[in-house]
N, C-alpha and C positions, 0 to 999 in steps of 0.2 A: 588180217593185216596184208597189205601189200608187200609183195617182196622187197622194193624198192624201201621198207622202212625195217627192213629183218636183218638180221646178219646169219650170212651161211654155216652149218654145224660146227665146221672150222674156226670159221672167225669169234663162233659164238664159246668154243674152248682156249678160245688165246684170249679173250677179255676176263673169262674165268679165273682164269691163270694170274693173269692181274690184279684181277680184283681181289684174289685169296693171298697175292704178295701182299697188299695193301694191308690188307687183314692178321696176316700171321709171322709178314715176314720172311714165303719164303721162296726160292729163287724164281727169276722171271722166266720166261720160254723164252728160249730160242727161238725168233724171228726174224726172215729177209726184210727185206725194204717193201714188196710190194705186198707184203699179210699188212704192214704197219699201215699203208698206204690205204688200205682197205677197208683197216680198221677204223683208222682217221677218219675217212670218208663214210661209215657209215655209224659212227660217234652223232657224226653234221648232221643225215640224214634223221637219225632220231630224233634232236634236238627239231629241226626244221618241221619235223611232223607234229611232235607233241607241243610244240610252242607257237601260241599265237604271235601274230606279227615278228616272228624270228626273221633277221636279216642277216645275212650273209656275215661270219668271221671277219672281221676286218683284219685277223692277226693268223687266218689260217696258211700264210705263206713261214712266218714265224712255228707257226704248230707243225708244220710239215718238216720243217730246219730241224725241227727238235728231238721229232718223233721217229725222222725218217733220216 
């Protein structure tokens, strides 16, 4: 894989973290603005690589409002 479609060790234990909230319920981490930023953006980037003809968010200024 290219990095450009990986998320960093970091990133990749704060979506963990998420994803085990979703799961179990149980508290979110503690995140700045630019981990979420980052995450967000590399959310896009996976999508963009695993998805043919993927276009661009039309709602990611929304997703950024929300997330960030």
């Amino acid at each position: 894989d290219h990095p450009i479609h990986t998320l960093d060790r970091d990133l990749r234990e704060v979506m963990r973290a998420y994803l085990a909230h979703v799961d179990d319920g149980g508290s979110l981490p503690e995140t700045g603005r630019t981990t979420r930023k980052h995450l967000l953006d590399g959310i896009l980037n996976f999508y963009r690589y695993h998805l043919d003809k993927f276009t661009e968010i039309k709602t990611h200024k929304i997703l950024a409002e929300v997330f960030l």
